[in-house]
C-alpha positions in Angstrom: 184.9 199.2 -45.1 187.3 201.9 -42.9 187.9 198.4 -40.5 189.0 196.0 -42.7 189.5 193.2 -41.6 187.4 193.4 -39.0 183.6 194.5 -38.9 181.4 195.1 -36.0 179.3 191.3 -37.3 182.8 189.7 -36.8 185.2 188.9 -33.5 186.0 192.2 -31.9 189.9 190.9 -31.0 191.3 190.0 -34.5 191.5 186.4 -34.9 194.6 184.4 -36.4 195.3 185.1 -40.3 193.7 182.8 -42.6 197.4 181.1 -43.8 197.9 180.1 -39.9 193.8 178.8 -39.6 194.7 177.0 -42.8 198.4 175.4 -41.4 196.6 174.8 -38.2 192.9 173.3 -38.8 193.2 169.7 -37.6 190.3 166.9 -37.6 189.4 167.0 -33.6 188.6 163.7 -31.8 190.1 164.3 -28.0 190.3 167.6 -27.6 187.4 168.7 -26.5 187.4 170.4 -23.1 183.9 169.8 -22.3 182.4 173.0 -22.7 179.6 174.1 -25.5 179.9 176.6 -27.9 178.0 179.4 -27.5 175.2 181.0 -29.8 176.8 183.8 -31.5 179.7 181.8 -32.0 177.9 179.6 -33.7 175.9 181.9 -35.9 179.5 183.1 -36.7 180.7 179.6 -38.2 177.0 179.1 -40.0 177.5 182.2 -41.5 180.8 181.5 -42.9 179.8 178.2 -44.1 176.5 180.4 -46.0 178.9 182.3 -47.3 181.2 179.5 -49.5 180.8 179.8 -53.0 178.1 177.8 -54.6 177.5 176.3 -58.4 174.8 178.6 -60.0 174.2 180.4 -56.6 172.3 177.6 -55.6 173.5 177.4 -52.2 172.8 173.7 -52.0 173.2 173.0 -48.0 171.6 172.4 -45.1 172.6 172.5 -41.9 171.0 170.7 -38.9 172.6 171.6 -35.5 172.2 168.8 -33.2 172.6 169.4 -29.1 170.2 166.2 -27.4 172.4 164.1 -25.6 170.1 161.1 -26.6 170.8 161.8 -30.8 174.4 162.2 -29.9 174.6 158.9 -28.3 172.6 157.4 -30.8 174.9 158.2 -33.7 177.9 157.7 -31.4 176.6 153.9 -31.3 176.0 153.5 -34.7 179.4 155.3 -35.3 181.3 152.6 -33.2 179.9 149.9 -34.6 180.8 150.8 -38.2 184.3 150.9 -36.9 184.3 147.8 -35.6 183.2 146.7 -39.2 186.6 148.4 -40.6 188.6 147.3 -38.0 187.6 143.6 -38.9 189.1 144.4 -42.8 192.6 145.1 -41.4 195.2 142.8 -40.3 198.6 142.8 -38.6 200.1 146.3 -38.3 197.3 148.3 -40.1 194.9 146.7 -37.4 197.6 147.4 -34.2 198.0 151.5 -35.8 194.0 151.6 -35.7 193.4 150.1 -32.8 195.5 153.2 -31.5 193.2 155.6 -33.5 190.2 157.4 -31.4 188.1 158.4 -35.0 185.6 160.6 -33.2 184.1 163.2 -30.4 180.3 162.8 -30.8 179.6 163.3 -26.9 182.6 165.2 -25.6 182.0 167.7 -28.1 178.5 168.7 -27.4 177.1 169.4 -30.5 176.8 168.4 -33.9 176.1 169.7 -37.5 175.1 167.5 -40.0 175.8 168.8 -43.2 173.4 168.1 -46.1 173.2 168.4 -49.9 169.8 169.4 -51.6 170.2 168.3 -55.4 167.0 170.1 -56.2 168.1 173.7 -54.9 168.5 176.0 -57.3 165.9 174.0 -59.8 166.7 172.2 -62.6 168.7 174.1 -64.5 170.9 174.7 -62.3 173.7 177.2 -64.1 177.3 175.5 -64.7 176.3 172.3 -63.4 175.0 170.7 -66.9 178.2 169.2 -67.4 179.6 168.2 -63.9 176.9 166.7 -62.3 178.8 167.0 -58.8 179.1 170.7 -58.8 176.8 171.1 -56.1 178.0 168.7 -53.3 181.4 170.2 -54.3 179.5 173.4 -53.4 178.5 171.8 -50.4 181.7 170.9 -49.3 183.4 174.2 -49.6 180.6 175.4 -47.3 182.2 173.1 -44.8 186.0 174.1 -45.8 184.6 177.8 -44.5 183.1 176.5 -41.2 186.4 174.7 -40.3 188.4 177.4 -41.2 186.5 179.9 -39.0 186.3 177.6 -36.1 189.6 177.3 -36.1 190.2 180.7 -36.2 188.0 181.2 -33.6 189.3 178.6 -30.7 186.6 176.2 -31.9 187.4 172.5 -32.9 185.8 170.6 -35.4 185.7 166.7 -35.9 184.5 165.1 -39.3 182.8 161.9 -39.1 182.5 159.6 -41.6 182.0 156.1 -40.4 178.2 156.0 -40.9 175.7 154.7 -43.1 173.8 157.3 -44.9 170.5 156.0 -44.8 170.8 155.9 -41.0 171.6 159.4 -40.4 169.1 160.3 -42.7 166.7 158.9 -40.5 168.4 160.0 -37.6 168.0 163.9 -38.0 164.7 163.5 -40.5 166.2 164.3 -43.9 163.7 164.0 -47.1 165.3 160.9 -49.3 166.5 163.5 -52.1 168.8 165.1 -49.1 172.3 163.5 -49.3 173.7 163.5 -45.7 177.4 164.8 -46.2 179.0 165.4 -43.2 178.3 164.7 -39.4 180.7 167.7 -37.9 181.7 167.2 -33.9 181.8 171.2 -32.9 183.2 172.3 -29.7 186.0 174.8 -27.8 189.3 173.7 -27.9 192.3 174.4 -25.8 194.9 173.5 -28.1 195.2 171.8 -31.5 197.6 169.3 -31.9 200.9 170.0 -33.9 201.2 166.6 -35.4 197.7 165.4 -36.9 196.9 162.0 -35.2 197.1 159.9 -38.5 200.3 160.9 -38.7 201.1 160.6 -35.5 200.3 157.4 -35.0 201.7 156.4 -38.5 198.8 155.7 -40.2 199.6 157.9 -43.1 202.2 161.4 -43.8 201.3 164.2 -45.2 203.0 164.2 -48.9 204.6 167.5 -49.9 203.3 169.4 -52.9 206.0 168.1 -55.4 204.3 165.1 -55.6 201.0 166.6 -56.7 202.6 169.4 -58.6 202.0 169.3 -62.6 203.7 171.4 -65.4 201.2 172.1 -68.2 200.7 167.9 -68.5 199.6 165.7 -65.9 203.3 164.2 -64.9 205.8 166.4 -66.2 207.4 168.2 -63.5 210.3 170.5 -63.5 213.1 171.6 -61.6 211.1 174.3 -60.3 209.8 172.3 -57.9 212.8 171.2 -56.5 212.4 171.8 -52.8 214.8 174.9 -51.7 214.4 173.6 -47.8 213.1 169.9 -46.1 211.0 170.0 -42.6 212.6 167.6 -40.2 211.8 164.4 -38.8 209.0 164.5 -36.0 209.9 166.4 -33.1 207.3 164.8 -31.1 208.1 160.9 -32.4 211.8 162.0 -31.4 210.6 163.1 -28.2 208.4 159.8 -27.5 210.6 157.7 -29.0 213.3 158.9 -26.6 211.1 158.7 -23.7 210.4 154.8 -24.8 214.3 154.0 -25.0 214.6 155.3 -21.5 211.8 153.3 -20.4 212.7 150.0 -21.8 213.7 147.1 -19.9 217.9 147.4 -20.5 220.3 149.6 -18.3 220.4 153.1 -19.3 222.9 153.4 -22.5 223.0 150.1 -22.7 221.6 150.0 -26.9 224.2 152.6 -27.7 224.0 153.3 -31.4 221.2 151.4 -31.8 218.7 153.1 -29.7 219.8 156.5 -31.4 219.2 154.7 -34.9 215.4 153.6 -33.5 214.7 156.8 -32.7 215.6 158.4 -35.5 213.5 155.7 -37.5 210.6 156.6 -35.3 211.3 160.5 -36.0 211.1 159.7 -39.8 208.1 158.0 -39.7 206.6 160.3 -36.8 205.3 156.8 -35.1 206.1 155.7 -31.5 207.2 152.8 -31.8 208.7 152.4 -35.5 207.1 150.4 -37.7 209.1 147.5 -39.3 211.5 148.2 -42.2 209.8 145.9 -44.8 209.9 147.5 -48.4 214.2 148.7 -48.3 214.4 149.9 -52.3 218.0 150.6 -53.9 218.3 152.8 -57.2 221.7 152.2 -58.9 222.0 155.9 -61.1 225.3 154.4 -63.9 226.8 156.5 -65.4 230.2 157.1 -67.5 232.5 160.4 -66.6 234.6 162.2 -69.1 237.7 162.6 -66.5 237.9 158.5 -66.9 239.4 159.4 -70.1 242.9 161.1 -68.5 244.3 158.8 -66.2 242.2 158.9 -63.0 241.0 155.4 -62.9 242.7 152.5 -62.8 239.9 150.7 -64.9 238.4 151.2 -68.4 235.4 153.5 -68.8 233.7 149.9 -70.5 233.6 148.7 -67.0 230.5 150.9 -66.6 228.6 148.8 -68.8 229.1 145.9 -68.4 229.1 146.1 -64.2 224.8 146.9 -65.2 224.7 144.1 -67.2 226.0 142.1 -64.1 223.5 144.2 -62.1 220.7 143.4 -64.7 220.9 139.2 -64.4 221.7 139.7 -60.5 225.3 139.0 -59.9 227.0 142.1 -59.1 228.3 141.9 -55.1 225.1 144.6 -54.2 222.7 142.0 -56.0 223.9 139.3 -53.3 223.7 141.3 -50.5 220.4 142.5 -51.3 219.2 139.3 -52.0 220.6 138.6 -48.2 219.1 141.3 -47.3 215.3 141.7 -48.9 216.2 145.1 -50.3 214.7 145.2 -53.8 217.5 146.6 -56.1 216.7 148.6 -59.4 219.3 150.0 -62.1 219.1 152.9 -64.4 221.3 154.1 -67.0 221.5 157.7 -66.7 224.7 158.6 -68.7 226.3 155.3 -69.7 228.8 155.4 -73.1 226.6 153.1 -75.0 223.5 152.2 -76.1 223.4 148.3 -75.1 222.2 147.6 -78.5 223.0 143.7 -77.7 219.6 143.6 -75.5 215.7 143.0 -75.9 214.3 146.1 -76.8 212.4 146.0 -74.0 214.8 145.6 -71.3 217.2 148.4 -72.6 213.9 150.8 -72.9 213.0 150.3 -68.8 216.9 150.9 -68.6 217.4 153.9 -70.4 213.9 155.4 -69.5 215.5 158.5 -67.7 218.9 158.6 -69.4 220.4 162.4 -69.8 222.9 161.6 -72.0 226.0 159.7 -72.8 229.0 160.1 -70.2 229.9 163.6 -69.6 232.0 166.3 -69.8 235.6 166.0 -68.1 235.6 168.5 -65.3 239.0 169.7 -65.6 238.5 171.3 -69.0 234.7 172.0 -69.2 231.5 171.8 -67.6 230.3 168.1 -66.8 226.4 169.1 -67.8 224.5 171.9 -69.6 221.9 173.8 -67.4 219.3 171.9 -69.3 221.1 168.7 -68.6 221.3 169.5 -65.2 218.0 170.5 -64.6 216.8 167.1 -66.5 219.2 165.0 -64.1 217.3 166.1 -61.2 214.3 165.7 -62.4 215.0 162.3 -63.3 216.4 161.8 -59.8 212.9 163.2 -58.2 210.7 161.0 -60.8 212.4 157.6 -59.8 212.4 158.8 -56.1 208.4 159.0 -56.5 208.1 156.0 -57.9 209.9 154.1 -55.8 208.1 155.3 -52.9 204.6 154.9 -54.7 205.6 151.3 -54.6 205.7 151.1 -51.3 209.4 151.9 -50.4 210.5 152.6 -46.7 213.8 153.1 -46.9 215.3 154.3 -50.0 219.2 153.7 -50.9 221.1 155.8 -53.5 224.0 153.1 -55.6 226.1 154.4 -57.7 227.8 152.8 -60.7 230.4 154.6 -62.6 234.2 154.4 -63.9 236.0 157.7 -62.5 233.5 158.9 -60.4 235.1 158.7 -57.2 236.3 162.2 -59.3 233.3 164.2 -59.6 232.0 163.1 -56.3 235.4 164.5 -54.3 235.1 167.5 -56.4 231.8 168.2 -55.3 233.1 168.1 -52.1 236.1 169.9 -51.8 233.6 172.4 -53.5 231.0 172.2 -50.8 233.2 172.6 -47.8 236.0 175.2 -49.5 238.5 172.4 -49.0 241.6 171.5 -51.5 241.7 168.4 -53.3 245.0 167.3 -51.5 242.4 166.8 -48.5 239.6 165.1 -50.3 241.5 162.7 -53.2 241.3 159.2 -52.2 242.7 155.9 -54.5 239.1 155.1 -55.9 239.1 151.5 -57.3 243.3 151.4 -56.6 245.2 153.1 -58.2 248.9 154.0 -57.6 250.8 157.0 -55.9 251.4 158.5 -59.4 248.2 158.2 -60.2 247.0 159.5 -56.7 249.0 162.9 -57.5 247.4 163.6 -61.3 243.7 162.5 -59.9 244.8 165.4 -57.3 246.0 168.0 -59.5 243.3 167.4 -62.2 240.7 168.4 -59.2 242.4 171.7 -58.5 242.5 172.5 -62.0 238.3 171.9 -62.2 238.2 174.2 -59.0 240.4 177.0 -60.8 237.7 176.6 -63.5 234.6 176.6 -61.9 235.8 179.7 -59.3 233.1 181.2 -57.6 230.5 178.8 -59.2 230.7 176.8 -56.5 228.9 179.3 -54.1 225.5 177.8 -56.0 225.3 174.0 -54.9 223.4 173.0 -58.7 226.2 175.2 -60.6 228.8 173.0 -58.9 227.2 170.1 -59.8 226.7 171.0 -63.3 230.4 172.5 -63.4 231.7 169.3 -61.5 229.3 166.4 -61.2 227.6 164.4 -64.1 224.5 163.1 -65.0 224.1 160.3 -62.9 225.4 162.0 -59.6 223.1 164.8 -60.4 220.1 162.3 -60.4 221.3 161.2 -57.5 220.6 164.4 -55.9 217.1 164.5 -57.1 216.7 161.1 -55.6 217.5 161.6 -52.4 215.7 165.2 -52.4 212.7 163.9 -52.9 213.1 161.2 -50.4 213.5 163.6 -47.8 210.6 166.1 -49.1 208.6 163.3 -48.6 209.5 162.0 -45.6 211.1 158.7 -46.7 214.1 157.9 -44.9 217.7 157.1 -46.6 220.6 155.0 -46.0 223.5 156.8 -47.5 226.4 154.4 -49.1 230.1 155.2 -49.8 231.6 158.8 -51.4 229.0 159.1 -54.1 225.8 158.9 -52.4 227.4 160.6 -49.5 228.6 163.7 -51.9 225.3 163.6 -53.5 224.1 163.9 -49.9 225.9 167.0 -49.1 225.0 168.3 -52.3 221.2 167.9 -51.9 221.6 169.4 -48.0 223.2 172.5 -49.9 220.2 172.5 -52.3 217.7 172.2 -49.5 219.2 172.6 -46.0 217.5 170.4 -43.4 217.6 167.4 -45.9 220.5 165.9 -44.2 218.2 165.2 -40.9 216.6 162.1 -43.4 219.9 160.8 -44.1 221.8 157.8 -42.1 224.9 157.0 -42.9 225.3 152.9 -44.0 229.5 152.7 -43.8 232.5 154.3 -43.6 234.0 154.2 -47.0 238.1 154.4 -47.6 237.9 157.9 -49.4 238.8 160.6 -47.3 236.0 162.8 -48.7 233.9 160.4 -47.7 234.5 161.3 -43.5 235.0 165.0 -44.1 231.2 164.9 -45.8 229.7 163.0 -43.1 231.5 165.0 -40.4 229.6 168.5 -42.1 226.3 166.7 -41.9 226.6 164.9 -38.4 226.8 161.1 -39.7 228.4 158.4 -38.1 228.4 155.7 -40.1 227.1 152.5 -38.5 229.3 150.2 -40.4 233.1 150.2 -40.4 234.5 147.2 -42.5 236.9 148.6 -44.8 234.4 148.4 -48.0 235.3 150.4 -51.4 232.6 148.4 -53.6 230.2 151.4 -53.8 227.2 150.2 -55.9 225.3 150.9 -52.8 226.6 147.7 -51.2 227.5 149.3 -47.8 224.0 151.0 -47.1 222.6 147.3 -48.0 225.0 145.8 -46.1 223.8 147.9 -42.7 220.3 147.1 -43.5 220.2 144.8 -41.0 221.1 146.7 -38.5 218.4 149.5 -39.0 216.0 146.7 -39.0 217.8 145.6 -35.5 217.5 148.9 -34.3 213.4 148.7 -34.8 212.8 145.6 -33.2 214.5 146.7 -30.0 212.2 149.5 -29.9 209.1 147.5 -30.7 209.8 144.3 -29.1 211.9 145.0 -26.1 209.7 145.2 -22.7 208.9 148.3 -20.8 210.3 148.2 -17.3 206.4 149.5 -16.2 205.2 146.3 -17.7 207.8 144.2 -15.3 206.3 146.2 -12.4 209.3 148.3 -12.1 209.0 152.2 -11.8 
């Protein structure tokens, strides 16, 4: 056809490309403008839907267009009253986010299309559907996929309901009994789609990026591939709410400081108006053993390493009682540890050592600290324990760090990150003396001479100058911010791994709050680059994560006020 796209049976002013309908298509309840869409319209979205790909060309739909005021409200009834039957199942603050939740436009929409499956179209041997008996209602449903597309393209909203009994709507519209009732689609114009969906805007669920669907060859084996190249930020619209609620709340203007910024960035994160609680805080503890420990950088033995997650594994390291304090749940993982902790159960050291990349790693000064391959697995391993964690429920996630020397690497990675020499970046670390100070300082130039222009590339650097557990560190808190989990950053490593995964994937930093100020000078420059203040200022140099735990508290602070805190236009005050 000479007009392609466009064809004298289609739209004569081109509608929106099929990427946008797709990026744009929401599920519409309330926006509705009252108006009915008209025929040819309509017999433009039927057509499309006629036109979706069927099993065995059966074409297995049927579409009953419904526009009597009476049906409407009849299944708008029924409609409520199985909500009221879900809302009864929930409890607490699944209950309050539902109650928020309008979960249909039945009336203000107009019309309706109920969607039907006919199992007997086609006959009975219907071809390519021996095996997979579904075929056709997924046939069916790919016939609605097209209508919702088009609609959207075409101005037109489209709400699907699914809080009805089948046999009811069955009966409702006169379907035979073999006729599965699929859909009941709310059709009318629109003036606008919203940005945010409502589910996530009201913080019933978030959309989860593609990483953690994405499979290489087997079902769980990802790669770093997939490792995100750029993170979408926080809500603009739960920023902008929230905002508006912490200048409507019953204290003078200002008055929260810090702590109103902190609630609203929670309520960004989370896209919900106000936060919800922080009640599932998880901390990873990547250990790991550096190969600069080796030459004079640290004033304790690399065998600290070990036996520091041994302490960590019977819950008596200083992070285990401040999480304990605290509710955070704390989990450690031996990603490049010296040793093989052949004194423990079998058991125990396999949950340990399920990710581990290797043992220790190389010393920066004189060659690479990773392989590409090691590299590459490191992140990974970072991004799989990330997933997990938040499959198990995890609201804020917290990077620890446990590692003779690697105050070293960490500095390294970020004098290399912000062009800076290591005179500027070098703190003690654990103590150690002036002497000390100037060789840990010199040994870091001498890895930037190496590395040269390497550092231009943000995972060069950190194979050239990082290790195996700071490296998973960075695919940690990647993948928190790809999926929209928020992160409490701790001392110089979790802050440099921080930087590191904003270099990777600019816009990841905007997830990020910083837990405390740590002695390091590195530490401040990083923080500075990313805009973080830290919310805690107590002269810690644990690491371990113990800072980030230690301001848990006051995140959690920072939510209340902006949950429980009065409105001034409940007080009667305008």
């Amino acid at each position: 056809m000479a007009n392609w796209p466009f064809s004298r049976s289609q739209p004569k002013a081109p509608v929106m490309r099929l990427y946008d309908a797709i990026n744009r298509r929401r599920d519409t309840r309330r926006e509705f403008n009252g108006t009915v869409v008209d025929d040819e319209v309509l017999t433009r979205l039927l057509s499309a839907a006629h036109a979706a790909p069927s099993v065995g060309m059966s074409q297995p739909w049927d579409f009953v267009v419904i526009r009597n005021p009476e049906t409407l409200a009849a299944f708008r009834d029924h409609v409520a009253s199985e909500r009221d039957v879900f809302a009864a199942s929930l409890d607490g603050e699944r209950a309050d986010t539902f109650s928020r939740i309008k979960i249909e436009g039945i009336v203000e929409s107009g019309l309706g299309i109920v969607v039907g499956y006919d199992p007997t179209r086609g006959g009975s041997n219907v071809l390519g559907r021996h095996a997979i008996a579904d075929a056709g209602l997924y046939s069916t449903v790919c016939a609605i996929q097209n209508m919702w597309l088009a609609a959207t393209a075409e101005g037109v909203g489209v709400g699907w309901v699914s809080f009805y009994r089948e046999e009811f709507l069955r009966e409702l519209v006169g379907m035979p009994e073999h006729v599965r009732p699929v859909a009941w689609l709310c059709v009318g114009p629109v003036d606008d789609l919203p940005e945010v969906p409502d589910l996530e805007r009201y913080g019933w669920r978030h959309r989860s990026p593609l990483t953690t669907v994405l499979h290489d060859e087997l079902y769980g084996r990802r790669t770093d591939d997939y490792v995100p190249t750029s993170v979408a930020a926080p809500s603009a619209l739960a920023r902008r709410e929230a905002n508006e609620r912490l200048g409507a709340l019953a204290t003078p203007p200002g008055a929260l400081g810090r702590l109103g910024e902190l609630g609203v960035w929670v309520a960004a994160c989370q896209g919900e108006v106000p936060p919800r609680p922080i009640q599932n805080p998880r901390l990873v503890i990547f250990a790991g053993d550096h190969g600069v420990a080796a030459h004079g950088v640290s004033a304790f033995p690399p065998a600290i390493t070990g036996a520091m997650v041994r302490t960590f594994l019977i819950g008596k390291a200083g992070v285990s009682a401040l999480a304990k304090a605290n509710g955070v749940a704390v989990r450690v993982l031996d990603i490049g540890v010296d040793e093989n902790f052949d004194d423990m159960p079998a058991d125990v050291v396999a949950t340990l050592q399920k990710h581990k990349v290797r043992r220790s790693s190389g010393a920066l000064h004189l060659e690479d600290a990773l392989s590409a391959t090691e590299v590459r697995a490191a992140l990974e391993a970072g991004a799989t324990v990330a997933r997990e964690e938040i499959a198990a429920g995890a609201d804020l996630l917290i990077s620890g760090d446990m590692g003779i020397g690697n105050t070293t690497p960490a500095a390294a990675l970020i004098a290399a990150a912000l062009g800076l020499p290591a005179s500027e970046v070098v703190g003690r670390g654990t103590g150690i003396d002036d002497q000390a100070l100037t060789h840990k300082t010199d040994l870091i130039d001498q890895a930037l001479r190496r590395v040269g222009s390497r550092t231009n590339d943000p995972v060069e650097t950190l194979q050239a100058l990082g290790s195996a557990d700071l490296a998973a560190s960075v695919g940690f808190l990647l993948t928190a911010a790809a999926s929209g989990v928020p992160v409490l950053l701790d001392g110089l490593m979790a802050v440099a791994c921080g930087l590191t995964a904003d270099r990777i994937a600019p816009g990841a930093a905007a997830w990020f709050a910083a837990g405390h100020r740590s002695t390091e000078p590195a530490q401040t420059l990083a923080l500075a680059k990313m805009g973080l203040e830290p919310l805690l200022d107590l002269g810690m140099r644990l690491g371990e994560g113990s800072g980030a735990v230690a301001a848990v508290p006051v995140v959690r602070n920072a939510v209340a006020l902006m949950r429980d805190v009065a409105l001034l236009s409940e007080l009667g005050v305008e």
